[in-house]
Residue frames relative to the residue before (quaternion, step in Angstrom):
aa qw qx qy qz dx dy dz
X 1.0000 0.0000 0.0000 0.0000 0.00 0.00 0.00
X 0.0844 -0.7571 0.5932 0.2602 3.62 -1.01 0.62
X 0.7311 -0.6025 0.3159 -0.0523 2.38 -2.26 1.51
X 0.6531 0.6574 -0.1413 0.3483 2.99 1.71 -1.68
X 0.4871 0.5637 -0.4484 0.4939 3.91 1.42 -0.13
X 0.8033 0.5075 -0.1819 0.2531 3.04 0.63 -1.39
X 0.5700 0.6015 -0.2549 0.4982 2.85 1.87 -0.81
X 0.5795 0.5531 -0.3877 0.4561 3.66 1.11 -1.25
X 0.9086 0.3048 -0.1975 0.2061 3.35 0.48 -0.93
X 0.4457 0.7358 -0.2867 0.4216 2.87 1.96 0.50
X 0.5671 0.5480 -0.2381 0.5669 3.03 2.08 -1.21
X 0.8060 0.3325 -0.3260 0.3655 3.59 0.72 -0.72
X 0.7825 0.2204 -0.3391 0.4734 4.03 0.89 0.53
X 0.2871 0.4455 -0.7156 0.4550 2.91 1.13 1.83
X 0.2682 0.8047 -0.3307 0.4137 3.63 1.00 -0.77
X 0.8889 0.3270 -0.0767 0.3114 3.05 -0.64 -1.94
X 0.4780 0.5986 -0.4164 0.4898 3.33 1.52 -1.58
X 0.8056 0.5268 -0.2458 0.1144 2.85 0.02 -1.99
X 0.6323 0.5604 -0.2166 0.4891 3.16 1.64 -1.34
X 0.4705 0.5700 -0.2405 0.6292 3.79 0.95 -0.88
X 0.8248 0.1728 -0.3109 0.4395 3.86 -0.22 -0.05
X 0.4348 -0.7008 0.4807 0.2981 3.55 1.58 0.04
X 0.5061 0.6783 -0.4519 0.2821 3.91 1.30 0.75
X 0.8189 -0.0446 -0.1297 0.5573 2.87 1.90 0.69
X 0.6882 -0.5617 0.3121 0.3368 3.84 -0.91 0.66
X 0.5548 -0.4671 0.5457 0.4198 3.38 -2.00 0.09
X 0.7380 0.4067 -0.3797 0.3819 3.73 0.96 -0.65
X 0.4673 0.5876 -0.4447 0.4885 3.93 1.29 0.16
X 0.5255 0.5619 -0.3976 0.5001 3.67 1.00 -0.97
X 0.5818 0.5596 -0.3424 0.4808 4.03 0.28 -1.73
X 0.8657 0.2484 -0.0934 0.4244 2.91 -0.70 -1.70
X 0.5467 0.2949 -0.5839 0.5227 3.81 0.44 0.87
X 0.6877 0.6010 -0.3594 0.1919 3.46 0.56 -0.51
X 0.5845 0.6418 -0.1201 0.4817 3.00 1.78 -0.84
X 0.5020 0.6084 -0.4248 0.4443 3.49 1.60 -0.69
X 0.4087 -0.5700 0.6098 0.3690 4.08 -1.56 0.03
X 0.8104 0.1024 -0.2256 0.5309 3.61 0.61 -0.18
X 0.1061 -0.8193 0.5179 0.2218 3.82 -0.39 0.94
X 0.5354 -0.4318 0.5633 0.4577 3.96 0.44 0.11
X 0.5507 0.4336 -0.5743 0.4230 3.80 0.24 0.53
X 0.3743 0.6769 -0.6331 0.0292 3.82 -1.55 0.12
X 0.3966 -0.6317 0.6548 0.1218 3.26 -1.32 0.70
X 0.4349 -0.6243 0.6489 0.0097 3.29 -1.50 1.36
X 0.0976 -0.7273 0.6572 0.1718 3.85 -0.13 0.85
X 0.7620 0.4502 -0.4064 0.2271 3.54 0.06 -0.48
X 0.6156 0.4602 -0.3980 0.5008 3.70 1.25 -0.71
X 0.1600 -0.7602 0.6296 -0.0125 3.07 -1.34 1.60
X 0.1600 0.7582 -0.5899 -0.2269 3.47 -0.98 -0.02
X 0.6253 -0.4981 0.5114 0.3153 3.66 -1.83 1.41
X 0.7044 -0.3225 0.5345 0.3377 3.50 -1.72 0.58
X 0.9352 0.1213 0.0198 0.3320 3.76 -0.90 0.73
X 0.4409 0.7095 -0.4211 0.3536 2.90 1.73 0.05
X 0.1305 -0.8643 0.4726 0.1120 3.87 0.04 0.90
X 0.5683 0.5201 -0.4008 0.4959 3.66 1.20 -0.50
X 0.7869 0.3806 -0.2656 0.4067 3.67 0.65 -0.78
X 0.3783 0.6164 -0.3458 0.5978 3.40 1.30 -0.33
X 0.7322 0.4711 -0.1282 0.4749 3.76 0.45 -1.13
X 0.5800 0.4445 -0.3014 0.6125 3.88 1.34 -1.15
X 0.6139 0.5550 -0.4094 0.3840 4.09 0.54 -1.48
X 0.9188 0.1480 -0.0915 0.3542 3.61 0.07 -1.07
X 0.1923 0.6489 -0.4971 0.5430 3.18 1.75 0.90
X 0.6888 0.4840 -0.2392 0.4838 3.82 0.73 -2.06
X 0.6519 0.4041 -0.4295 0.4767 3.87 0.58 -1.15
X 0.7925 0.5042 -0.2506 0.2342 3.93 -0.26 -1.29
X 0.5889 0.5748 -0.3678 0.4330 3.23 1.85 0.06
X 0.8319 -0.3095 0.4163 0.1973 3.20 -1.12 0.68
X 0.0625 -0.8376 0.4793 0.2547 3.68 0.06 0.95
């Protein structure tokens, strides 16, 4: 499966949140864009099922930690 939709569009409504809460600029957006590797990627294999609320609950537990 390719990744790269998913990725575009992950990078661009983390983005938005990000822009929308004012936790960062149109010129932070740019100048991540411009990098060759932005710290964005997408995991094809972790799935979660419609409604799954524990894993939904593990996913952004995994994002909100500390890298």
């Amino acid at each position: 499966m390719a990744t790269e939709p998913f990725l575009n569009l992950w990078e661009q409504e983390v983005f938005a949140l990000l822009l929308a809460e004012g936790k960062i600029t149109n010129e932070v957006v740019a100048n991540i864009g411009s990098w060759k590797h932005s710290g964005f990627s997408v995991d094809p294999s972790v799935r979660l099922e419609a409604g799954d609320r524990d894993g939904i609950q593990r996913l952004i537990q995994y994002f909100l930690r500390c890298p």
